[in-house]
C-alpha positions as CSV (number, residue, x, y, z in Angstrom):
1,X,-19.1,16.0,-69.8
2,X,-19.8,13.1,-67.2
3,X,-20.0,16.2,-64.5
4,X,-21.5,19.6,-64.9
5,X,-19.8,22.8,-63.4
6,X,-22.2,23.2,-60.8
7,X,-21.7,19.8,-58.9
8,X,-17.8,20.2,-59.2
9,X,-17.5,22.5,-56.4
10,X,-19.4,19.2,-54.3
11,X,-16.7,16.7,-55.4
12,X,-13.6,18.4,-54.2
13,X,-15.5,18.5,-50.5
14,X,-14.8,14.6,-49.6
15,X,-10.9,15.0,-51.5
16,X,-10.7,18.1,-48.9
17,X,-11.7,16.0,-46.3
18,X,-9.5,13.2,-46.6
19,X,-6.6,15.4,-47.1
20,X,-6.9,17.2,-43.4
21,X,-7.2,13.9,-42.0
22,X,-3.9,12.9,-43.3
23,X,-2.3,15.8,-42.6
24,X,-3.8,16.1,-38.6
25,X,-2.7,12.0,-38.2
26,X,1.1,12.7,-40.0
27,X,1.4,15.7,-37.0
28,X,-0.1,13.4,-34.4
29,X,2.4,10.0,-35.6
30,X,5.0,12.5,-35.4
31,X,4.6,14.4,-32.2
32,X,4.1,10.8,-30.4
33,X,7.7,10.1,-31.7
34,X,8.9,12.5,-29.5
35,X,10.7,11.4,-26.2
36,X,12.8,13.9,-23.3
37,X,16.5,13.1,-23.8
38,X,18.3,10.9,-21.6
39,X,21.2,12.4,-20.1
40,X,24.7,10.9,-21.2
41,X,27.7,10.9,-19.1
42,X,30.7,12.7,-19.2
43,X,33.5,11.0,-20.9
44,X,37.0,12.6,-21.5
45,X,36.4,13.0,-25.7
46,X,33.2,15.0,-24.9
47,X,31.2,12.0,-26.1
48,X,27.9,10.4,-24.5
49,X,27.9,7.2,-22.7
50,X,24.5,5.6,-22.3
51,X,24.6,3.7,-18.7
52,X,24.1,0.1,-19.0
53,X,21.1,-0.7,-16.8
54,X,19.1,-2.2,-19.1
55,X,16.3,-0.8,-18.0
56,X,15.3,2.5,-20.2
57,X,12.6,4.3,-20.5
58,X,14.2,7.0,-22.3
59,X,16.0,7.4,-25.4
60,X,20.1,8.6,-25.1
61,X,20.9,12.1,-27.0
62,X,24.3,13.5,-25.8
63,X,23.8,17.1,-24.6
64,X,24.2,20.3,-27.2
65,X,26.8,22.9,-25.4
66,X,25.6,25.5,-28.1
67,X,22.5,25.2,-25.7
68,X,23.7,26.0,-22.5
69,X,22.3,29.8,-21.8
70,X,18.9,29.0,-23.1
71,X,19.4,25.8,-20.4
72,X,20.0,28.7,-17.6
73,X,16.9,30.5,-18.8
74,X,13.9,28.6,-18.4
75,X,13.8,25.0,-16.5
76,X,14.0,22.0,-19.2
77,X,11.1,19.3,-19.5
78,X,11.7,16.8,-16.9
79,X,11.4,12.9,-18.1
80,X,8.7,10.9,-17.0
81,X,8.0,7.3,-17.5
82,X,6.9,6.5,-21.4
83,X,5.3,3.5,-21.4
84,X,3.9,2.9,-17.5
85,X,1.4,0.7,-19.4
86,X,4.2,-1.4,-20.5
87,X,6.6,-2.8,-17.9
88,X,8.9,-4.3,-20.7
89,X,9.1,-6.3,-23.8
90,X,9.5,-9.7,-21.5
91,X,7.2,-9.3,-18.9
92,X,3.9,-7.5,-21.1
93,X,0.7,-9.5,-20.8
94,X,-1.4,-10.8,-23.1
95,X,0.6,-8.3,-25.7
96,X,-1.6,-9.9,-28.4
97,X,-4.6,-8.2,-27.7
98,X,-3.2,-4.9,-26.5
99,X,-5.7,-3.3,-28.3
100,X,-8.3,-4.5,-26.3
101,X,-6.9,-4.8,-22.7
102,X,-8.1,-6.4,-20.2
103,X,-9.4,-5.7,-16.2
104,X,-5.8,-6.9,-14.9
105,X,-3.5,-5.2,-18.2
106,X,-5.2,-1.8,-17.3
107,X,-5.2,-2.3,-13.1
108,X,-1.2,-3.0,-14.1
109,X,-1.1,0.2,-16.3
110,X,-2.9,2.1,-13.7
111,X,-0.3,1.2,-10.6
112,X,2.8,1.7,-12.2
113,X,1.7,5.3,-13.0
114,X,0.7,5.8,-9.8
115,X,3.9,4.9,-8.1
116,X,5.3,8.0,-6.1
117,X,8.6,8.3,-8.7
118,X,5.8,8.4,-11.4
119,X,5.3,11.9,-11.2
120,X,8.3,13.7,-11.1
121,X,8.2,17.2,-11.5
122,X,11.7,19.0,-11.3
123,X,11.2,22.2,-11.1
124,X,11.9,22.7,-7.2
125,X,15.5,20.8,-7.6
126,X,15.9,22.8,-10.6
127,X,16.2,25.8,-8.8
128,X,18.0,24.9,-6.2
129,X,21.0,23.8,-8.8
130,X,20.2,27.1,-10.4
131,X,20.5,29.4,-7.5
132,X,24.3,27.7,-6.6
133,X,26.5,30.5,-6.8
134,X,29.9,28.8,-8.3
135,X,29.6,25.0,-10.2
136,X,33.5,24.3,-9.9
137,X,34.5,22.2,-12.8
138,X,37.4,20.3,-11.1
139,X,35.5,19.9,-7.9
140,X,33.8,16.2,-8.0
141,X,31.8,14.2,-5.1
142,X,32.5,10.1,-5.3
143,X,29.5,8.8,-2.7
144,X,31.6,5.5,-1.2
145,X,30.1,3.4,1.2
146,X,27.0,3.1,-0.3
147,X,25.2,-0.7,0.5
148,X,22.4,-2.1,2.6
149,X,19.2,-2.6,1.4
150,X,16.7,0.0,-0.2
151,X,16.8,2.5,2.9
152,X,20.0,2.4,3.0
153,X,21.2,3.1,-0.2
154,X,18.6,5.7,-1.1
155,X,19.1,7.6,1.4
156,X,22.9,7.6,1.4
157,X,23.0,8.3,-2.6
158,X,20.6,11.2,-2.0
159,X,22.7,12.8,0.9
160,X,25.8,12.7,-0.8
161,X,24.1,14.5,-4.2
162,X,22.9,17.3,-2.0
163,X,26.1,17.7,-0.5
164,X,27.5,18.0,-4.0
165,X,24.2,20.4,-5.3
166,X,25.4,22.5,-2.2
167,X,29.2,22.9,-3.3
168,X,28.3,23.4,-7.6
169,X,30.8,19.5,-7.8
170,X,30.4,17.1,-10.2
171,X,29.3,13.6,-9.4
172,X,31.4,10.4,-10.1
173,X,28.5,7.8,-10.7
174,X,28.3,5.5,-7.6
175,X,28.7,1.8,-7.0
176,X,26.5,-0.4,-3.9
177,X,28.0,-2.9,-2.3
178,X,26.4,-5.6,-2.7
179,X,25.0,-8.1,-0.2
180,X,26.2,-11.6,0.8
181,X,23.4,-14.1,-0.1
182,X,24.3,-16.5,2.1
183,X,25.1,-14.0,5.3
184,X,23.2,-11.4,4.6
185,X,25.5,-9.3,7.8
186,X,28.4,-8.9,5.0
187,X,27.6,-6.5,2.9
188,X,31.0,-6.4,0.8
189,X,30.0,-9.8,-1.4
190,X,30.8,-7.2,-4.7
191,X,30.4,-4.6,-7.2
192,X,27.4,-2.9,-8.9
193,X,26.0,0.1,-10.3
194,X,22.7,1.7,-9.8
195,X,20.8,-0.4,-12.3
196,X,21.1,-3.1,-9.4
197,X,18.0,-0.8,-7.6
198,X,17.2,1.5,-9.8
199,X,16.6,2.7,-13.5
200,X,19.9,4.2,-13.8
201,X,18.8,5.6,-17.4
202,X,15.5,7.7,-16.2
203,X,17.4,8.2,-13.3
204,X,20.4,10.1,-15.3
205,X,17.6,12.0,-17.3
206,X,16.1,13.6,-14.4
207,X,19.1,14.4,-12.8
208,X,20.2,16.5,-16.4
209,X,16.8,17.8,-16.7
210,X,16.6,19.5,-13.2
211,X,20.4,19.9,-12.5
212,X,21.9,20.2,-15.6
213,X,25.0,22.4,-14.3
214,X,26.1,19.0,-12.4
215,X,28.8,17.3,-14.6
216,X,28.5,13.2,-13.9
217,X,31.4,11.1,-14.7
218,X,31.2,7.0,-15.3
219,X,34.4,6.8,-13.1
220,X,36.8,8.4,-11.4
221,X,39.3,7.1,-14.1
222,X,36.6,9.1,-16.6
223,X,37.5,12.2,-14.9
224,X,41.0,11.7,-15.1
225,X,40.5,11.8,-18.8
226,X,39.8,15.5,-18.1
227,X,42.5,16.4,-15.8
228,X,45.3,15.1,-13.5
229,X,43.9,14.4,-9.7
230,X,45.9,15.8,-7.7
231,X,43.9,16.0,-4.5
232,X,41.8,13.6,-2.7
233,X,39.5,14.4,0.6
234,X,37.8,12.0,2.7
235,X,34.9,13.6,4.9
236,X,32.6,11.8,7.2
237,X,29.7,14.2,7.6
238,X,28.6,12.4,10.7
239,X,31.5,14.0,12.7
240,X,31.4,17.4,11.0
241,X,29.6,19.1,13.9
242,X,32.2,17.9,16.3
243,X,35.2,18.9,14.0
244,X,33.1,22.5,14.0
245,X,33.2,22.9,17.9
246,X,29.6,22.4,17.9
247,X,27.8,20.6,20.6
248,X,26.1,17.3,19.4
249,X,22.5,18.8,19.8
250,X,23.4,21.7,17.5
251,X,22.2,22.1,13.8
252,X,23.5,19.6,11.8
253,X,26.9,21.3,9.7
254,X,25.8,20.5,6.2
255,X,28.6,23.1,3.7
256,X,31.5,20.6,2.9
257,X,32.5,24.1,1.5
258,X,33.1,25.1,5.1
259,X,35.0,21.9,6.1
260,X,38.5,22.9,6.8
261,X,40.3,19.8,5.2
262,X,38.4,20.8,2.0
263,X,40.1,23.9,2.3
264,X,43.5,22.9,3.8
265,X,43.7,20.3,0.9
266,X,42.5,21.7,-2.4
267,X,44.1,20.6,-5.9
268,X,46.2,23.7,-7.8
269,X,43.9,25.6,-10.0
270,X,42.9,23.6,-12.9
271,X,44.0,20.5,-11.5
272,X,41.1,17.9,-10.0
273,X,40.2,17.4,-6.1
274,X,38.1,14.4,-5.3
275,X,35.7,14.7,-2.0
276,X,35.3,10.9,-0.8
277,X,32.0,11.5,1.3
278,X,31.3,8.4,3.5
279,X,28.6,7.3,5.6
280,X,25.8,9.7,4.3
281,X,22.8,8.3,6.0
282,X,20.8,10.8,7.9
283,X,22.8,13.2,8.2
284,X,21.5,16.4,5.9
285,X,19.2,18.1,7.3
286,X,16.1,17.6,4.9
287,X,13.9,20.8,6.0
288,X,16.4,23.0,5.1
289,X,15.1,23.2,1.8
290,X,11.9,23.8,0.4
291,X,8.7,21.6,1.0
292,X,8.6,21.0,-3.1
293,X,12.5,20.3,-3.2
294,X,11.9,17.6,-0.1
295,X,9.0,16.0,-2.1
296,X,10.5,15.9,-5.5
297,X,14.1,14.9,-4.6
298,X,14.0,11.1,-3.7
299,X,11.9,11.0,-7.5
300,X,15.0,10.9,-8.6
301,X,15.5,7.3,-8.1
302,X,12.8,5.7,-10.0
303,X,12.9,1.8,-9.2
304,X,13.7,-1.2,-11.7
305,X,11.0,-1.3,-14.6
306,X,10.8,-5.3,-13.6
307,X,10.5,-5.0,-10.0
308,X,7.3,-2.0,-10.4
309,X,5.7,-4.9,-12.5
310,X,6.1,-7.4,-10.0
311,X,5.1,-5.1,-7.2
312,X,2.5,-4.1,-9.8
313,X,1.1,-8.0,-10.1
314,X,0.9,-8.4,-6.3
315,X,-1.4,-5.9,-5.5
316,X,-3.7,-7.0,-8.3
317,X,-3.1,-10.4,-6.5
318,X,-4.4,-9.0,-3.4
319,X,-7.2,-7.3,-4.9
320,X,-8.6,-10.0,-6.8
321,X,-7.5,-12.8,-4.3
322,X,-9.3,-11.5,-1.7
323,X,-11.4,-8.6,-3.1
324,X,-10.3,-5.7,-1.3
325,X,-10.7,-2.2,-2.2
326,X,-7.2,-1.3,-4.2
327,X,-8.1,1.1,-6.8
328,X,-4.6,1.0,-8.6
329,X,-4.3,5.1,-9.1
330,X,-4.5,5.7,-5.5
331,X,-0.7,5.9,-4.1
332,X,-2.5,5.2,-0.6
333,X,-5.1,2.2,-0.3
334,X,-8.4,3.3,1.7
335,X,-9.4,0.5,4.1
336,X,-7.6,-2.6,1.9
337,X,-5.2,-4.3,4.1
338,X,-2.6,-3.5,7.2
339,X,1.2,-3.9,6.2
340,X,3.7,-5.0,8.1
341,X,7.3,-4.9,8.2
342,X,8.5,-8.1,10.1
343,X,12.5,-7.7,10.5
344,X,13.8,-10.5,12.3
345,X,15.9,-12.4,10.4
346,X,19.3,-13.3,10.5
347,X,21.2,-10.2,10.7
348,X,18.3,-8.5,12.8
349,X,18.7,-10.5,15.3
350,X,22.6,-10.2,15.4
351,X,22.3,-6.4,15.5
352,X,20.0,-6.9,19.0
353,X,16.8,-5.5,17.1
354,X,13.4,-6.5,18.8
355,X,12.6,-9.7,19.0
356,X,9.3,-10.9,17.0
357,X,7.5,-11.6,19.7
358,X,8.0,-7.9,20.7
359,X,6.8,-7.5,17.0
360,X,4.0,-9.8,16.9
361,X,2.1,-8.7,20.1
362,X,2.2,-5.1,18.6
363,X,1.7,-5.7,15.0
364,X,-1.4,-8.0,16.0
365,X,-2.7,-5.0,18.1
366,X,-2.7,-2.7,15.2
367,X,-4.9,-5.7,13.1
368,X,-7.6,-4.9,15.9
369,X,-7.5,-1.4,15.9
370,X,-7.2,-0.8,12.4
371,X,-9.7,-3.6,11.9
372,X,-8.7,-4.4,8.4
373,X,-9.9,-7.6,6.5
374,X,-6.0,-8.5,5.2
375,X,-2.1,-8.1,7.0
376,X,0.2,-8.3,4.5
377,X,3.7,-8.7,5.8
378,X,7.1,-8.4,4.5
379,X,9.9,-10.6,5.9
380,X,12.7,-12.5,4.7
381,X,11.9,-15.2,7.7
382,X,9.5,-17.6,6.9
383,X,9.9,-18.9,9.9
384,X,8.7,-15.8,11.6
385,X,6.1,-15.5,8.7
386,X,4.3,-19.1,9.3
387,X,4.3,-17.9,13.5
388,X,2.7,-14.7,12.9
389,X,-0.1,-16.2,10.9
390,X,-0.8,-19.0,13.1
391,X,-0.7,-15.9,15.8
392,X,-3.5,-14.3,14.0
393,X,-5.5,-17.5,13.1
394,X,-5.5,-18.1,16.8
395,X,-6.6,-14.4,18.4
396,X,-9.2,-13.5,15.3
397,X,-12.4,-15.1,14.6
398,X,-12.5,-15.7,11.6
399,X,-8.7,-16.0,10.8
400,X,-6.8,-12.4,10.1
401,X,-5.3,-14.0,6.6
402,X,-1.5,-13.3,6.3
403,X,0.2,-13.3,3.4
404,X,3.5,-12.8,1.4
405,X,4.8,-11.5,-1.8
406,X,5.5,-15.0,-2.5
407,X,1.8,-16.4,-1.9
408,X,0.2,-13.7,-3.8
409,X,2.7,-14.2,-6.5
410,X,2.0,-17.9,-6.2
411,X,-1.3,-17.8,-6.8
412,X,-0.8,-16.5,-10.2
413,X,1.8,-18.8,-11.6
414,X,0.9,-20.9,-14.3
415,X,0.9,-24.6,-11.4
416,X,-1.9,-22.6,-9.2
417,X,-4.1,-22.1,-12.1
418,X,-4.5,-25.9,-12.3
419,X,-4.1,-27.0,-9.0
420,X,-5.0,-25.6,-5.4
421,X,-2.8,-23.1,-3.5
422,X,-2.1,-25.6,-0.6
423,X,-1.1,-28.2,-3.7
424,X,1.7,-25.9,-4.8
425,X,5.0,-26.4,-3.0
426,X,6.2,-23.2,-1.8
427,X,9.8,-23.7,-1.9
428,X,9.9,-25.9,-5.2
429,X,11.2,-25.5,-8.7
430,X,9.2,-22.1,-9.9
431,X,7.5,-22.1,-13.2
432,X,8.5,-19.4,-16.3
433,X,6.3,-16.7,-14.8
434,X,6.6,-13.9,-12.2
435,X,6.7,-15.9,-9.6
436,X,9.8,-17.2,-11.2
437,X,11.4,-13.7,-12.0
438,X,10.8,-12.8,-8.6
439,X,12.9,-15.8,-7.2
440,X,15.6,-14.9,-9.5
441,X,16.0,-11.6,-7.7
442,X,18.8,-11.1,-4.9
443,X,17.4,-10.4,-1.3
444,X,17.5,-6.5,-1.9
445,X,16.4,-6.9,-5.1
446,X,13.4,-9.0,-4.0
447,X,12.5,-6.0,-1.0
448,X,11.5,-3.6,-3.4
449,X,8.9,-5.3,-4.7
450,X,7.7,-5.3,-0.5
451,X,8.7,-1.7,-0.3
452,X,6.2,-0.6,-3.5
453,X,3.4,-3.0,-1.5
454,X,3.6,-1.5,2.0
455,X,3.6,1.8,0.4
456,X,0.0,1.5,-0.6
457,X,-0.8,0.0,2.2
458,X,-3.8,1.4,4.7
459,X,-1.7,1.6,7.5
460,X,1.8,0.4,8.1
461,X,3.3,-0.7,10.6
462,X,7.1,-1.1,11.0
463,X,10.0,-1.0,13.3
464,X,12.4,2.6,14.1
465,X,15.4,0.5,14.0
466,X,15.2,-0.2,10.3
467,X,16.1,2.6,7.3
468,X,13.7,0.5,5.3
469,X,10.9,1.1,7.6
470,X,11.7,5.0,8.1
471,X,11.6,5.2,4.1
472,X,8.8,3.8,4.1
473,X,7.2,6.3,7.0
474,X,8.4,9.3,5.6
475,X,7.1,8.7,1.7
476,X,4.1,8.0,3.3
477,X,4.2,11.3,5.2
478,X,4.0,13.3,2.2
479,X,0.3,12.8,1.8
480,X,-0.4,13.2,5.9
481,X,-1.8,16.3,7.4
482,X,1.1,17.5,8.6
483,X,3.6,16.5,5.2
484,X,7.1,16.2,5.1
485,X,8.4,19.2,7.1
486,X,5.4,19.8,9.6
487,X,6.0,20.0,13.3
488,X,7.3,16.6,14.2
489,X,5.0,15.1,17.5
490,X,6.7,14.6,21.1
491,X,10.0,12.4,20.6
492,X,8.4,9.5,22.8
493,X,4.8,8.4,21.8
494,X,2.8,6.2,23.8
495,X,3.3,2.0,23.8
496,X,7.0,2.9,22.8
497,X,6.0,4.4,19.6
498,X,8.7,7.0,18.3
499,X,6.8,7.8,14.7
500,X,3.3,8.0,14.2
501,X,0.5,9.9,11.8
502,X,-2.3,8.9,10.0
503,X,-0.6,6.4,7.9
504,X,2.3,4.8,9.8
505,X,3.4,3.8,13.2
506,X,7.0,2.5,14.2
507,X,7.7,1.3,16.7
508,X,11.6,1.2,18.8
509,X,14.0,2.2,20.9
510,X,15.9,3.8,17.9
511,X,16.7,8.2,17.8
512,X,14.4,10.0,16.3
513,X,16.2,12.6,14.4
514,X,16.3,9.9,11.4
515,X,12.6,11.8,11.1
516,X,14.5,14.9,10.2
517,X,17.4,13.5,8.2
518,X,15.4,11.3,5.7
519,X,14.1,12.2,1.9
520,X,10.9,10.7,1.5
């Protein structure tokens, strides 16, 4: 025999061997298979309906009813992002060598993780949903009015679910209004679903995952499917105190339970009623739930996969341009660069907001105080842009650089890699790159990007008049000593300030309660 008995026992080690490693890599290939379910909407035939954003990071699987008491028992895994190292299939870089990624492909990874919808966790919302007495299946919210920019629309979407969390309705899937490009005061130019903002697909997921007694419907004419409508109910929470008997100053009414046309006007049993909420904004009194809840809640509205990337690119941009301290896992830069939210264009000025040189003199004063080596502003007037940095350029020595979306984004593109910045026309023709995909954007489209920026900034500064800068301020607050539902300071502030922590200041003439009536 080629091999005695006693060395047989020594060949079956290595076969052994090999075997468990098989075996341990077929468990690992199939565990990383695995993805959290994306929630499906409600059609009429009991079917799923993925939305159509475009923009998913989850896979669709229509919900099991056969599931629903083990749902009530314990709270569900709640979807996070996938791939954060992968923005999508037409913006990865150097996808080649992913393998092997480089400084920039990991810094990219790194900041899209970090961003605040990143790291959602659930659990708070999920108990709230849970601890609603009665879900009433032919009770359903449709959210109108919804349109602005970011603050706007966040905020308004977000009231108008926890108005709906509070009653146990169903939700009829919203549309924005979109804004006119060329006046950008109309805001009624058309149609378009949350995907215009927003993942709508990880957006759906989370809300199953941590409210999954809420029934969502594509359209009203999808609920219809289900049942006649018999009864429809416009409410404007803003005048729900007054329709209470309750002084202006009083505790904001929040139960559209309690509001009397709600009851005056219900559908017969079994048939539909439809509450048309309008005008959300700032109106829910956020502190009313807990501290967890607040945090988690505005999560829910993860932004476009294209538009993190972007936002993504800038700040590496920034870092690399002018080698500042942005370490990309921190959702709060430390000594990098002073944001700035100029708003004076167009529509800003028609609405009587302050004036930029109201915004310059102040803005300027927070680059010397906060003494930090970059301002990065955004603005949709270059006009006002180009002024502010020849502002700077003339009280600092050296110059207080100023920069944009656009000139960070610039300096990437393909015609800046062979030529010098001051060589690249600014308004021309953009090359196929990021700089291009950013032009391609509409104006609110285009804000998030500045929105993801100034969030990491090392202070902000913005202006109280503006939803976009309060969104910003109160995000930002979450990480500040005194967090989202800490004693507010005096309403009037020094210098006209009306907001002000570690992080932020804003400055205006604008009512402070939008503090208290905001999900960060």
């Amino acid at each position: 025999m080629w091999l005695t008995s006693a060395r047989r026992p020594l060949l079956l080690v290595p076969i052994i061997v090999c075997l468990s490693w098989l075996l341990l890599w077929y468990n690992f290939d199939d565990a990383q298979s695995w993805r959290v379910p994306s929630l499906s909407l409600h059609h009429a035939d009991g079917k799923g309906s993925g939305s159509s954003s475009g923009n998913s990071h989850e896979e669709s699987h229509s919900a099991d009813p056969s599931n629903e008491k083990e749902t009530a028992a314990e709270i569900p895994s709640v979807p996070q992002k996938t791939d954060p190292a992968l923005p999508s299939s037409d913006h990865k870089v150097n996808s080649n060598n992913s393998s092997n990624p480089s400084e920039e492909e990991r810094f990219l990874a790194a900041a899209v993780t970090a961003l605040p919808e990143g790291d959602f966790d659930g659990s708070a919302i999920y108990e709230v949903c849970n601890g609603t007495e009665i879900w009433d299946p032919f009770l359903t919210f449709d959210c109108l009015g919804i349109e602005g920019g970011i603050g706007n629309v966040k905020q308004i979407f977000l009231s108008c679910l926890r108005y709906a969390m509070d009653a146990g309705a169903g939700l009829i899937m919203p549309q924005i209004n979109t804004r006119d490009e060329k006046d950008l005061v109309s805001l009624e130019s058309g149609k378009a679903d949350m995907s215009y903002l927003f993942d709508q697909d990880l957006m759906l997921a989370r809300l199953q995952s941590s409210c999954p007694q809420m029934p969502i419907y594509e359209s009203r004419s999808e609920l219809e499917k289900t049942g006649k409508i018999t009864a429809v109910v416009p409410i404007f929470p803003r005048d729900m105190n007054k329709e209470a008997g309750l002084p202006d100053d009083a505790p904001h009414v929040f139960s559209i339970m309690d509001h009397p046309e709600l009851q005056k006007n219900r559908a017969p049993a079994g048939e539909h009623t439809v509450v048309e909420l309008l005008i959300t904004l700032a109106y829910f009194p956020v502190c009313h739930d807990s501290v967890a809840f607040v945090n988690s809640f505005g999560q829910l509205l993860p932004f476009r996969q294209d538009v993190e990337h972007l936002a993504a690119k800038t700040l590496w941009a920034l870092r690399t341009r002018y080698n500042l301290p942005i370490e990309p896992a921190q959702p709060i830069s430390t000594g990098a660069y002073l944001g700035v939210h100029l708003r004076t264009d167009a529509d800003a000025v028609r609405m009587g907001w302050p004036s930029y040189a109201d915004n310059a003199a102040r803005f300027l004063d927070l680059a010397a105080t906060t003494a930090l080596p970059v301002m990065y502003v955004a603005s949709g007037d270059a006009d006002a842009v180009a002024a502010l940095a020849r502002d700077a350029a003339a009280r600092f020595d050296p110059p207080l650089p100023v920069v944009t979306k656009l000139d960070l984004l610039d300096s990437l593109s393909p015609a800046s890699a062979s030529a010098s910045a001051s060589a690249v026309p600014r308004d021309g023709p953009p090359g196929d790159d990021d700089l291009a995909r950013l032009r391609a954007l509409s104006w609110d489209q285009q804000a998030l990007v500045d929105f993801l920026v100034l969030l990491r900034a090392s202070y902000l500064g913005g202006m109280t008049e503006s939803s976009f800068s309060w969104n910003l301020a109160v995000r930002r607050r979450v990480r500040s000593t005194r967090g989202s539902c800490g004693t507010p300071p005096h309403w009037r502030l020094p210098n006209n300030t009306v907001f002000q922590d570690e992080f932020t200041n804003l400055l205006g003439g604008h009512p402070s309660d939008w503090e208290a009536h905001m999900w960060p």
